[in-house]
Jmol script that loads the backbone (N, CA, C; Angstrom):
load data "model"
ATOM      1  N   UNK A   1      41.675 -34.668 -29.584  1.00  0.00           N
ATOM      2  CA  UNK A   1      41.995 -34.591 -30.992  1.00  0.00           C
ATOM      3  C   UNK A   1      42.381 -35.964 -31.546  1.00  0.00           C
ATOM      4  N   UNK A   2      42.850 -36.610 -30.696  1.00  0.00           N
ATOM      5  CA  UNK A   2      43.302 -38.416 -31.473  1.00  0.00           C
ATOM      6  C   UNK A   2      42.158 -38.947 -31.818  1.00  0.00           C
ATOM      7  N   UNK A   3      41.379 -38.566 -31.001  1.00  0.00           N
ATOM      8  CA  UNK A   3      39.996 -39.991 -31.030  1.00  0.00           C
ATOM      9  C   UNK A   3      39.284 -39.199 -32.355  1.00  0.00           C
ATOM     10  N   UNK A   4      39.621 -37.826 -32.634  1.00  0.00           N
ATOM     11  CA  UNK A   4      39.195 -37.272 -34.018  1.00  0.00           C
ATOM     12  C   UNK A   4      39.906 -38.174 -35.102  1.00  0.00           C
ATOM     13  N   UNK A   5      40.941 -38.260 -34.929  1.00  0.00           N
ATOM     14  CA  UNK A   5      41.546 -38.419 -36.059  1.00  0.00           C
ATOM     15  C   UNK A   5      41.199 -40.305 -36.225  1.00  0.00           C
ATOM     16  N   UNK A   6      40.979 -40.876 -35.309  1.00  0.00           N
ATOM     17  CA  UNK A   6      40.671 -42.353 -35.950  1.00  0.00           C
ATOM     18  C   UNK A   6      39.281 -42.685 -36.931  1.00  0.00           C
ATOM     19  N   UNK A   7      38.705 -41.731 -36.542  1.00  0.00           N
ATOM     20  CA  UNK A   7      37.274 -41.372 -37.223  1.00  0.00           C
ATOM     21  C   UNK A   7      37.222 -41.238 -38.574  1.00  0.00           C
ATOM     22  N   UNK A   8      38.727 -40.377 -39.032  1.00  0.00           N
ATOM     23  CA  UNK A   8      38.547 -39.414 -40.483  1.00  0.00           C
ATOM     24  C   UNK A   8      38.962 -40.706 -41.533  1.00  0.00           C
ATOM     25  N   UNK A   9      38.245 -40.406 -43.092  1.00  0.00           N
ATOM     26  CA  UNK A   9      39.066 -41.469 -44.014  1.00  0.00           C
ATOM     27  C   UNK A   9      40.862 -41.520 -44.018  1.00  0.00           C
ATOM     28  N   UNK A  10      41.377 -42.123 -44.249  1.00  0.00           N
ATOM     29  CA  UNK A  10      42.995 -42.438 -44.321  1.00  0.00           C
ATOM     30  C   UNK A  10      43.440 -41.427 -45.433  1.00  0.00           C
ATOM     31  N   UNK A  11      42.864 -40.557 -46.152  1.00  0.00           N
ATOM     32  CA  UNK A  11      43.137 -39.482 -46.915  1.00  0.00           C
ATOM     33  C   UNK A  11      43.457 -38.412 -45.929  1.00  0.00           C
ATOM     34  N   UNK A  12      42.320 -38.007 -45.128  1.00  0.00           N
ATOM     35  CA  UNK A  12      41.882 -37.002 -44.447  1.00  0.00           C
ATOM     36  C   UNK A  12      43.128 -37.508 -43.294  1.00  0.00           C
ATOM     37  N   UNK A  13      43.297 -38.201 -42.916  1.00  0.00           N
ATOM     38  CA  UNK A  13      44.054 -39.081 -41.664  1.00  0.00           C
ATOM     39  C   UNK A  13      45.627 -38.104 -41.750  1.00  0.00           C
ATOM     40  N   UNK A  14      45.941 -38.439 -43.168  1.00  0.00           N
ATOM     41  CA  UNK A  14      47.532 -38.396 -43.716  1.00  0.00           C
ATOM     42  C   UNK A  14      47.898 -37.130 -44.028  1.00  0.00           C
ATOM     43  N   UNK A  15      46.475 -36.606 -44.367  1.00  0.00           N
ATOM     44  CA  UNK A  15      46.778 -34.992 -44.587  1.00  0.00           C
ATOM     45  C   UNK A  15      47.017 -34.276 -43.609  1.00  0.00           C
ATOM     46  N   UNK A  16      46.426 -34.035 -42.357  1.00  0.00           N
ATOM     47  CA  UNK A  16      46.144 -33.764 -40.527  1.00  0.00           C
ATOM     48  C   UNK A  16      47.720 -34.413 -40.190  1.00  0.00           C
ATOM     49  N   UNK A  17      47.961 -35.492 -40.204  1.00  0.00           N
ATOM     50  CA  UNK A  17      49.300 -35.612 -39.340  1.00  0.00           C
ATOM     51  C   UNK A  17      50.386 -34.954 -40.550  1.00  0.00           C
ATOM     52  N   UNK A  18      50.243 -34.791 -41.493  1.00  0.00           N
ATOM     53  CA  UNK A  18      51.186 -33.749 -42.390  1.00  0.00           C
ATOM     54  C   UNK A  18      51.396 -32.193 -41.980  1.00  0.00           C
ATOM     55  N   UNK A  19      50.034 -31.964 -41.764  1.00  0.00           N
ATOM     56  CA  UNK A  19      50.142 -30.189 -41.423  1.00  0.00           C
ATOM     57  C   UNK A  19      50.211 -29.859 -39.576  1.00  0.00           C
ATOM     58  N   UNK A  20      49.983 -31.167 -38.744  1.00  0.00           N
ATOM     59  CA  UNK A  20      49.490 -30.410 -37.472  1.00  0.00           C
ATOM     60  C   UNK A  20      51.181 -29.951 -37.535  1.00  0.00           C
ATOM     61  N   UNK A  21      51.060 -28.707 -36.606  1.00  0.00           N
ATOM     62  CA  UNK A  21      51.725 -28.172 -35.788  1.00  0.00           C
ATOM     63  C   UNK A  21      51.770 -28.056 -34.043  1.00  0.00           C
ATOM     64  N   UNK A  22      52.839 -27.681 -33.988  1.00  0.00           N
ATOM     65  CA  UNK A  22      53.030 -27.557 -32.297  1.00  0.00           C
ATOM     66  C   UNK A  22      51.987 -26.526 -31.929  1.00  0.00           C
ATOM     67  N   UNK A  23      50.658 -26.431 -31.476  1.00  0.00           N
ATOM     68  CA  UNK A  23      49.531 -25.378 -31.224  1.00  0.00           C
ATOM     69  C   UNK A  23      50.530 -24.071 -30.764  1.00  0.00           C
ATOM     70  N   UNK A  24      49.731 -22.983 -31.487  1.00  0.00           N
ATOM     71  CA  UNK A  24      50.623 -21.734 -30.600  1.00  0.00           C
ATOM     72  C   UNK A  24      49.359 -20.471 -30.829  1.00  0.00           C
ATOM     73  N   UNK A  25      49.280 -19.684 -29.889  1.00  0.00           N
ATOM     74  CA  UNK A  25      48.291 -18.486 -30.072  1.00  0.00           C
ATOM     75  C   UNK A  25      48.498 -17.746 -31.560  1.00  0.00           C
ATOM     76  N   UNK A  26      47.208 -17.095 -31.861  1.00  0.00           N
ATOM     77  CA  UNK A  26      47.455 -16.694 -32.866  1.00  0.00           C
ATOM     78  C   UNK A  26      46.202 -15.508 -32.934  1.00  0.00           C
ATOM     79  N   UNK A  27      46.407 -14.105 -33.700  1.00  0.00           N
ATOM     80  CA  UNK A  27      45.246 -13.762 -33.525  1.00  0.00           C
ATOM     81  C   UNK A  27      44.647 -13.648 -35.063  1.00  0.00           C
ATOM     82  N   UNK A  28      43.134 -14.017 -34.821  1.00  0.00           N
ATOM     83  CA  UNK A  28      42.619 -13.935 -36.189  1.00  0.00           C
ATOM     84  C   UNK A  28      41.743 -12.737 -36.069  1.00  0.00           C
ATOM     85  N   UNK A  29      41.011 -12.672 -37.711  1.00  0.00           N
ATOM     86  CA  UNK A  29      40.176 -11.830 -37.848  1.00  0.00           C
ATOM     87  C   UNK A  29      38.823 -12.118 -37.697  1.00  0.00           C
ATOM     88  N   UNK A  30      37.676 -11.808 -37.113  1.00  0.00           N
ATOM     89  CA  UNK A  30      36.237 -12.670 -36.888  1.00  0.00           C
ATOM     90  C   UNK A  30      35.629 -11.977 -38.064  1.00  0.00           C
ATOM     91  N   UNK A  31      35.967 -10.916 -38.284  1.00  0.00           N
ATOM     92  CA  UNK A  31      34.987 -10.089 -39.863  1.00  0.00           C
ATOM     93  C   UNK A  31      35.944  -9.820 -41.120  1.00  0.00           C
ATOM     94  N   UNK A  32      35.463 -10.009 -41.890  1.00  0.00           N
ATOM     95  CA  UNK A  32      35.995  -9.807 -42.862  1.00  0.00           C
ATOM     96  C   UNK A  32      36.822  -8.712 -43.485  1.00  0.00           C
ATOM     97  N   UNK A  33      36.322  -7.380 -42.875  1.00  0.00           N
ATOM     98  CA  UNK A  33      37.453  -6.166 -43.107  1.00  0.00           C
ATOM     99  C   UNK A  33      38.149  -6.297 -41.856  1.00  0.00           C
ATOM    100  N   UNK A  34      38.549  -7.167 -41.483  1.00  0.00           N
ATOM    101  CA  UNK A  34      39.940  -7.171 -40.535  1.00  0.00           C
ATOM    102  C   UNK A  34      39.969  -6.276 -38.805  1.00  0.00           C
ATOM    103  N   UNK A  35      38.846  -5.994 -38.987  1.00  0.00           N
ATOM    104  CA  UNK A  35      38.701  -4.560 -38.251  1.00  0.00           C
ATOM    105  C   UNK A  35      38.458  -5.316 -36.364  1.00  0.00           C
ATOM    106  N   UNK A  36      38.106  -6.669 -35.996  1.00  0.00           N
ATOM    107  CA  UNK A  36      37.877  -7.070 -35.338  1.00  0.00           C
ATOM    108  C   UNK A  36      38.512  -8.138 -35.350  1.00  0.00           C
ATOM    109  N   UNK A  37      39.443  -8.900 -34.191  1.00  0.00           N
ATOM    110  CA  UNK A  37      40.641  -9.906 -34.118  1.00  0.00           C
ATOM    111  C   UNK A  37      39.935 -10.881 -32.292  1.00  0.00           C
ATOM    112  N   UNK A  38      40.043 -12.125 -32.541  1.00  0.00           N
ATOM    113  CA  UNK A  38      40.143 -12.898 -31.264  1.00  0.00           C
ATOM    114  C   UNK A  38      41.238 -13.898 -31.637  1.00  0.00           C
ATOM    115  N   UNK A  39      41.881 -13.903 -30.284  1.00  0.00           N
ATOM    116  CA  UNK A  39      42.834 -15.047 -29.969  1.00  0.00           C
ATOM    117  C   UNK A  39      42.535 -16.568 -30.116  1.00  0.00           C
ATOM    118  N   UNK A  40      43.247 -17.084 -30.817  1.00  0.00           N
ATOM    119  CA  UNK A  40      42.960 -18.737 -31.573  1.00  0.00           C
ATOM    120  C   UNK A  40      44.302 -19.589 -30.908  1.00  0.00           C
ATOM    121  N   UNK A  41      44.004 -21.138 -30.894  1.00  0.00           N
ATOM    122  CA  UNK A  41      45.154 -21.410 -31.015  1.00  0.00           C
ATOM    123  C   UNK A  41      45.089 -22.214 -32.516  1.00  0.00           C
ATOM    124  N   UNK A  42      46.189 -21.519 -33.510  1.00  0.00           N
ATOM    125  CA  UNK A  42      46.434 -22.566 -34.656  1.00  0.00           C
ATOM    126  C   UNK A  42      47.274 -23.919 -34.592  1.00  0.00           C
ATOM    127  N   UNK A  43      46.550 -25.019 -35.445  1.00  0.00           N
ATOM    128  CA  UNK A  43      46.416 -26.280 -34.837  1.00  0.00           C
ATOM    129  C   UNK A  43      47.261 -27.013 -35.952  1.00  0.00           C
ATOM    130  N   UNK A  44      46.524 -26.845 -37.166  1.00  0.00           N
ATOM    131  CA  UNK A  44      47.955 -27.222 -39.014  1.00  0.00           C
ATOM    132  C   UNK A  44      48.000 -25.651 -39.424  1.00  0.00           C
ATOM    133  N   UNK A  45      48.634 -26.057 -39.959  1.00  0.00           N
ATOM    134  CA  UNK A  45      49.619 -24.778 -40.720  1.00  0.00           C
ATOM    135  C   UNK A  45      50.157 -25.270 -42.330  1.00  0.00           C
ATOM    136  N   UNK A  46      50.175 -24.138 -43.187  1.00  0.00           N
ATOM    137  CA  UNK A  46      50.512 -24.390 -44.585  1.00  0.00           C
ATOM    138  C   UNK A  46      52.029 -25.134 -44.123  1.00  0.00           C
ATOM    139  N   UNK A  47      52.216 -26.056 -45.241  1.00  0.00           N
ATOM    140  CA  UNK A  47      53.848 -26.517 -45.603  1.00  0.00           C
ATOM    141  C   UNK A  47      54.474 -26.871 -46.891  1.00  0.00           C
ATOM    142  N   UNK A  48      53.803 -26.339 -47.905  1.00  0.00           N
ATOM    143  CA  UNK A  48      54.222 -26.174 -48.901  1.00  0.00           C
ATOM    144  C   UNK A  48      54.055 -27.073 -50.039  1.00  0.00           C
ATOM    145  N   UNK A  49      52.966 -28.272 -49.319  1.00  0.00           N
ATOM    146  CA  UNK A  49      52.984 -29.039 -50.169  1.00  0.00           C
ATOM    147  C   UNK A  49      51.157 -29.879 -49.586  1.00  0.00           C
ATOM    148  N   UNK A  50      50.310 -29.826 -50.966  1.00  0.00           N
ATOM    149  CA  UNK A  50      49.061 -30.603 -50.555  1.00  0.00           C
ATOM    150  C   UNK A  50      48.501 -29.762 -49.045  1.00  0.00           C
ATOM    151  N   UNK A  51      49.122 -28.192 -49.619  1.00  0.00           N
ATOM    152  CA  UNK A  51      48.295 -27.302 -48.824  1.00  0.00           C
ATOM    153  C   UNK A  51      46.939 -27.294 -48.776  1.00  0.00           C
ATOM    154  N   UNK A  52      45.687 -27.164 -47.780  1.00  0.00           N
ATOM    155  CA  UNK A  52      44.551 -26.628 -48.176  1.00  0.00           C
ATOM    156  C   UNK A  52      44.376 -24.908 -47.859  1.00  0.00           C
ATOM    157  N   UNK A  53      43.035 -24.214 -48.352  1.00  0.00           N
ATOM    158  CA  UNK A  53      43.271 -23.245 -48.193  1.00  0.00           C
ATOM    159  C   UNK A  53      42.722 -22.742 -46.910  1.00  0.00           C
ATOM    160  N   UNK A  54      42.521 -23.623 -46.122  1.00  0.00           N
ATOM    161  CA  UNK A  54      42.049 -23.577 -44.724  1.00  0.00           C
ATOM    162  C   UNK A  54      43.022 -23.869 -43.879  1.00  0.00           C
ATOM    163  N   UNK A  55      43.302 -23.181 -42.759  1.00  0.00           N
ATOM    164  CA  UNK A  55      43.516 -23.983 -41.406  1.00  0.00           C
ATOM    165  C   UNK A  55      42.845 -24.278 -40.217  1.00  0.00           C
ATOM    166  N   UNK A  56      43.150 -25.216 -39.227  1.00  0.00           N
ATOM    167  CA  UNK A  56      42.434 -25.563 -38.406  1.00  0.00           C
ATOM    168  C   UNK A  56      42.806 -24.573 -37.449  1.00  0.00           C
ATOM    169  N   UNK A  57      41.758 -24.168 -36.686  1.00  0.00           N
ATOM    170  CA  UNK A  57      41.735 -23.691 -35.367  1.00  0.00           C
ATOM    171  C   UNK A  57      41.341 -23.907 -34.005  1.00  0.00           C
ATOM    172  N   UNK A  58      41.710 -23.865 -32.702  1.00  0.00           N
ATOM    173  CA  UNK A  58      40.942 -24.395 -31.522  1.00  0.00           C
ATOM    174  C   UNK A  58      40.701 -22.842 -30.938  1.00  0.00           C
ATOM    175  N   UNK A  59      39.385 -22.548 -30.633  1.00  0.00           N
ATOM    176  CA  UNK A  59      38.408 -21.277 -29.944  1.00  0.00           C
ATOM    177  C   UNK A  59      38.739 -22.063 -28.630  1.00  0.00           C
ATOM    178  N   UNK A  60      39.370 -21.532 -27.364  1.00  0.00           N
ATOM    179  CA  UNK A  60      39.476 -21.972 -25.881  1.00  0.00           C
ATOM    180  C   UNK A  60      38.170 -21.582 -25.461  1.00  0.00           C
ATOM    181  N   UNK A  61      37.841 -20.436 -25.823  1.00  0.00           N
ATOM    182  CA  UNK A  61      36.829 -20.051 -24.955  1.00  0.00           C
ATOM    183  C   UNK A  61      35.210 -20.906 -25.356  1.00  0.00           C
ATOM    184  N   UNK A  62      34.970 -21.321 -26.657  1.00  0.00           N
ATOM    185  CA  UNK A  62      33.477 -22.182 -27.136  1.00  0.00           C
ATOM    186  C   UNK A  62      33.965 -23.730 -26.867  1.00  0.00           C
ATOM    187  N   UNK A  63      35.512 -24.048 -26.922  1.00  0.00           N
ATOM    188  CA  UNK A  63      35.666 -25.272 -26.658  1.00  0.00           C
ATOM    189  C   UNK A  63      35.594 -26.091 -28.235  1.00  0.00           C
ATOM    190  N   UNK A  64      35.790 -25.179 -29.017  1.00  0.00           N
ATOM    191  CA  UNK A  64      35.554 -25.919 -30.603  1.00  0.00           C
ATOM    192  C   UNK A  64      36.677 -25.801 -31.428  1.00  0.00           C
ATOM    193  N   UNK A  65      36.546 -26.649 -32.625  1.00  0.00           N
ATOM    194  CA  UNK A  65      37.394 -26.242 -33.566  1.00  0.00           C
ATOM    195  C   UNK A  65      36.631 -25.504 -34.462  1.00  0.00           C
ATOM    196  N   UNK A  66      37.864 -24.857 -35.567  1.00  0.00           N
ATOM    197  CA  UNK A  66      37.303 -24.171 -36.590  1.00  0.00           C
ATOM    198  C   UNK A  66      38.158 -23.824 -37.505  1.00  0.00           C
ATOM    199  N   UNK A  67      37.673 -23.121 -38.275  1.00  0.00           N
ATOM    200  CA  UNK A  67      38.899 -23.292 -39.619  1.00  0.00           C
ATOM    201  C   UNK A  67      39.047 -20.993 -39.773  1.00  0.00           C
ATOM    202  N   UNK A  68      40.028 -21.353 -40.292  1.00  0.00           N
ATOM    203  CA  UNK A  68      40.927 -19.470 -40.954  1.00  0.00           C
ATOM    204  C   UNK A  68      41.382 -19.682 -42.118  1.00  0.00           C
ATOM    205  N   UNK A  69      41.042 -18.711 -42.848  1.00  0.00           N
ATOM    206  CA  UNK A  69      41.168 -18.752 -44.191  1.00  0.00           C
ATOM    207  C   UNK A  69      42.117 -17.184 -44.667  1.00  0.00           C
ATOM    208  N   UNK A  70      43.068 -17.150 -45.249  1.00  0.00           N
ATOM    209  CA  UNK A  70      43.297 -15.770 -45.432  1.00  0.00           C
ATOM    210  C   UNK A  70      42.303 -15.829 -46.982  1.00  0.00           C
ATOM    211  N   UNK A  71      41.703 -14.357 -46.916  1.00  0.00           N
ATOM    212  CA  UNK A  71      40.798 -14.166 -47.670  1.00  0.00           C
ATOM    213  C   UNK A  71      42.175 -13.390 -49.222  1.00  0.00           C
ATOM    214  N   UNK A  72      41.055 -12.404 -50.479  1.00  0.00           N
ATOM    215  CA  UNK A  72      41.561 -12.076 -50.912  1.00  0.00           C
ATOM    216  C   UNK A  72      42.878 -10.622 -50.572  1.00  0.00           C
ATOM    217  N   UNK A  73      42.059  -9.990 -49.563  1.00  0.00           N
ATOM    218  CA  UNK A  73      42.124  -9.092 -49.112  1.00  0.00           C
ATOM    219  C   UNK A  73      43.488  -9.027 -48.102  1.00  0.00           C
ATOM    220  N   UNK A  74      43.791  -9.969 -47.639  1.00  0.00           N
ATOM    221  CA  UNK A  74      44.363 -10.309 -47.222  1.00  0.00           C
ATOM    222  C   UNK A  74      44.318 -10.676 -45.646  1.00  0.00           C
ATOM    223  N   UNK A  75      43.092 -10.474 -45.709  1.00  0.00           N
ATOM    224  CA  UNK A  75      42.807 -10.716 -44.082  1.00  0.00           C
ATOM    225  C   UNK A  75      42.860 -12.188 -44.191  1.00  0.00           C
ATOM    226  N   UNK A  76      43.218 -12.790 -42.350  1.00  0.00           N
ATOM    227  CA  UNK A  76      43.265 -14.219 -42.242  1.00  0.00           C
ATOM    228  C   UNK A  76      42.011 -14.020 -40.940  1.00  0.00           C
ATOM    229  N   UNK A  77      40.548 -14.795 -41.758  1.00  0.00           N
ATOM    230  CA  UNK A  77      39.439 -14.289 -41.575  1.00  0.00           C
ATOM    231  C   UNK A  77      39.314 -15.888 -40.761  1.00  0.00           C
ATOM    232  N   UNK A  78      38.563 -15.312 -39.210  1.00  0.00           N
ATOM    233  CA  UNK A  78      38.612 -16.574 -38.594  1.00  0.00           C
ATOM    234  C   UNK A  78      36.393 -16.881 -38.723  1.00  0.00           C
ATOM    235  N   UNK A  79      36.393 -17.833 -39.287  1.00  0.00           N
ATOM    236  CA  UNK A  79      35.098 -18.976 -40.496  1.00  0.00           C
ATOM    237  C   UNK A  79      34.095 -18.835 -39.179  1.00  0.00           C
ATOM    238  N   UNK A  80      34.523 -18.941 -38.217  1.00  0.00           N
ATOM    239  CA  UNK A  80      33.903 -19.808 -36.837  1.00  0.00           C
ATOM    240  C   UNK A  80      33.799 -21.300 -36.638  1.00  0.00           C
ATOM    241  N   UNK A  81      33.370 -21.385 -35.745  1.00  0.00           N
ATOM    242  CA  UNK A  81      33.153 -23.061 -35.130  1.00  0.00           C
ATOM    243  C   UNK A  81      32.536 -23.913 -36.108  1.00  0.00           C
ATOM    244  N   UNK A  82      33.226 -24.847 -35.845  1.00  0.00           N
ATOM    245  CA  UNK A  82      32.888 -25.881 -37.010  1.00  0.00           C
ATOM    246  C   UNK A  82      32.499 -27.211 -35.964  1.00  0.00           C
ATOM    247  N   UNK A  83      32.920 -27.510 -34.891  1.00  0.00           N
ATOM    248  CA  UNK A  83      32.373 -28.291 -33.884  1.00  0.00           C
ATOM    249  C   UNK A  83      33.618 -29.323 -33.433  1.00  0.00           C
ATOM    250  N   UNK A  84      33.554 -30.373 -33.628  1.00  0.00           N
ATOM    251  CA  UNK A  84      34.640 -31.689 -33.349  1.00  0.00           C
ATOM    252  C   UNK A  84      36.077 -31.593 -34.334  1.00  0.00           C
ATOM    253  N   UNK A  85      37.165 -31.981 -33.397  1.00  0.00           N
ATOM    254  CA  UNK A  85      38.165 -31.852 -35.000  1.00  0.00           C
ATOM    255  C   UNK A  85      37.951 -32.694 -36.092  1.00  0.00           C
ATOM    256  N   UNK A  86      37.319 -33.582 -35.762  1.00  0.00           N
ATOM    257  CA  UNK A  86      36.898 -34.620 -37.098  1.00  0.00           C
ATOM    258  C   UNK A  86      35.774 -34.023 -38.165  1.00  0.00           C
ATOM    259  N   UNK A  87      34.734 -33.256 -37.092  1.00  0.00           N
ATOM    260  CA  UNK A  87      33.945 -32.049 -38.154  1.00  0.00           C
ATOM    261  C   UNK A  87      34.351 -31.250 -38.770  1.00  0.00           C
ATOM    262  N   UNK A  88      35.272 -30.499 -38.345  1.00  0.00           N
ATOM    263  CA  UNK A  88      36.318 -29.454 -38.483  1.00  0.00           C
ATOM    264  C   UNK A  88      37.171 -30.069 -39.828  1.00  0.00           C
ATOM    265  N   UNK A  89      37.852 -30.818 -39.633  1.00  0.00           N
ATOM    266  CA  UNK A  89      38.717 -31.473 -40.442  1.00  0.00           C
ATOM    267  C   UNK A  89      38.032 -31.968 -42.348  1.00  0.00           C
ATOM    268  N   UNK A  90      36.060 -32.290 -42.165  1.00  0.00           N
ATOM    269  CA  UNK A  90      35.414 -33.024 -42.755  1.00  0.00           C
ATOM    270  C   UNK A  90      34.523 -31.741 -43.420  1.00  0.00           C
ATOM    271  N   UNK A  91      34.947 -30.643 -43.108  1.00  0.00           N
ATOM    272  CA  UNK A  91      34.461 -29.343 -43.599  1.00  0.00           C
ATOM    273  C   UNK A  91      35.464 -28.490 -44.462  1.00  0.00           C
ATOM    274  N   UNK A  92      36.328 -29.120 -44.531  1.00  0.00           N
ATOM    275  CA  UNK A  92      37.484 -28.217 -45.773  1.00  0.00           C
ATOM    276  C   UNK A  92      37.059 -28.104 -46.396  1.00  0.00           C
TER     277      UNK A  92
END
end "model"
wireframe off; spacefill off
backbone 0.3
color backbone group
């Protein structure tokens, strides 16, 4: 994840070390009516300020990042793989 982050513009840079968090399991939703959940680890997290409406995610099992979105519905709908955290990050 570092060698991601030297990559990203100094916007993208400042925003990522603002939101990461301490990684912790989490389960998301893979479909949209909520009805189906896999284990994530979430990577940033909202903080109340220069939130996006995405967060980052790491899939253990594809080896990728990816982003979760809580939808309207209220599901927190996991997007899928987005690839590198710098891809990941460059896809908000």
């Amino acid at each position: 994840m570092q060698e991601g982050l030297a990559v990203l513009a100094p916007h993208l840079r400042d925003w990522v070390r603002s939101h990461l968090i301490q990684p912790r399991q989490v389960s998301f939703s893979i479909n949209q009516d909520g009805t189906s959940f896999k284990t994530l680890w979430l990577i940033t997290d909202h903080v109340g300020k220069d939130d996006s409406s995405y967060r980052i995610v790491y899939d253990e099992d594809e080896q990728d990042f990816g982003l979760e979105v809580t939808i309207d519905t209220g599901v927190e709908w996991y997007m899928g793989s987005y690839g590198t955290f710098s891809e990941t990050v460059e896809n908000m």
